[in-house]
N, C-alpha and C positions, 0 to 999 in steps of 0.2 A: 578642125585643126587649130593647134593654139596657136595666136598669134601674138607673136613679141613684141613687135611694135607698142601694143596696146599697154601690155604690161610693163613695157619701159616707160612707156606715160605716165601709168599710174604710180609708178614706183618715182618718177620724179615730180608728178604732183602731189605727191602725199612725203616729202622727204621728213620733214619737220616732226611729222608723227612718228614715222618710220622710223626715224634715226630716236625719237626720243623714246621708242621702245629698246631698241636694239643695242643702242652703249650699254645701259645698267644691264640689260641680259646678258650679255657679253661679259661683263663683267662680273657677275654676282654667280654665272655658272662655271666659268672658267676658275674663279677663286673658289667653288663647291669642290673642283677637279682635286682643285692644288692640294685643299683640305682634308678630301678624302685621301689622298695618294700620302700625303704627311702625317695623317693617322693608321696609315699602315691596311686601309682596309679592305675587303675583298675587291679582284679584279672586275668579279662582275660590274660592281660600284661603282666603280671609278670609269669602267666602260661605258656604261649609259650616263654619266654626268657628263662623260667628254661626248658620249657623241650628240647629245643634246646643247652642250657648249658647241661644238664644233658647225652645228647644224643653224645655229644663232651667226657664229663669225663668218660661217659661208654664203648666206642670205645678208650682211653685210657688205662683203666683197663685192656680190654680183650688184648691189644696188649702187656701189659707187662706181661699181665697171660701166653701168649706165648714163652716169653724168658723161664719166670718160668719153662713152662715143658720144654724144652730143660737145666733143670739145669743151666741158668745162674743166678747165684746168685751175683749180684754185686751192689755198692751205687747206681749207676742211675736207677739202675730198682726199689729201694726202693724210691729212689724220686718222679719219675714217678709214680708210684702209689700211694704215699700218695698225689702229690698234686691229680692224676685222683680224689681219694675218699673224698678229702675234698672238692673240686668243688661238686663232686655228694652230699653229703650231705649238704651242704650248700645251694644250689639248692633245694634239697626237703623239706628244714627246710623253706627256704622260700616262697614254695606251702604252705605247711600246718601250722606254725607256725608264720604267717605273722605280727602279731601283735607284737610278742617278735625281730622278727627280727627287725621291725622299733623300735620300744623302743630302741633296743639294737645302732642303727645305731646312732638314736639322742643323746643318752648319750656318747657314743665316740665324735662326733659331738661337743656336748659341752665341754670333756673334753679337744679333741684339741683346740677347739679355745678360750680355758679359759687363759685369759691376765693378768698377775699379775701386779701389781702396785711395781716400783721400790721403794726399801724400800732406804730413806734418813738418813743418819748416821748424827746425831748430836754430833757436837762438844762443851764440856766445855769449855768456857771461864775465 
């Protein structure tokens, strides 16, 4: 039988590593997602990036669910867990909501790369 216990242990003795795998994963698969979904590319694609993302911010969650029940309540554990559940939900919005996610990606898109024209100050003569 597995026991939990154990592995809450080791998941709070080893946090340091744990967590210094899991940000960049979190990160670096969740923006794979966004990339592939803002390249327009097949479902399949984007289905196994998110659920590989997802599968990263989930193993997240549950490791800082662990401090939780040991009562540690401190910033990093709130950090950690909002970025775990924004990767997760970002992730899934991009399964199921893929159209809004590209709209949404193009209109940033254009808003960054919108170039204004230096306005020329006239002087009277």
């Amino acid at each position: 039988m597995l026991d939990f216990n154990a592995l809450f242990e080791y998941s709070r003795s080893n946090c340091v590593g744990i967590c210094a795998f899991l940000v960049p994963a979190n990160l670096i698969t969740t923006s794979l997602t966004l990339t592939l979904t803002g390249f327009d590319r097949s479902r399949n694609q984007v289905v196994i990036a998110a659920g590989i993302a997802a599968l990263f911010s989930g193993i997240m969650v549950l490791h800082v669910l662990t401090w939780f029940l040991i009562g540690v309540v401190m910033l990093p554990t709130y950090i950690l867990l909002g970025l775990g559940s924004l990767c997760l939900v970002t992730n899934l919005v991009s399964v199921f909501r893929q159209a809004q996610i590209r709209e949404l990606l193009r209109a940033l898109v254009r808003i960054c790369t919108r170039v204004e024209q230096p306005t020329r100050i006239k002087f009277n003569d």
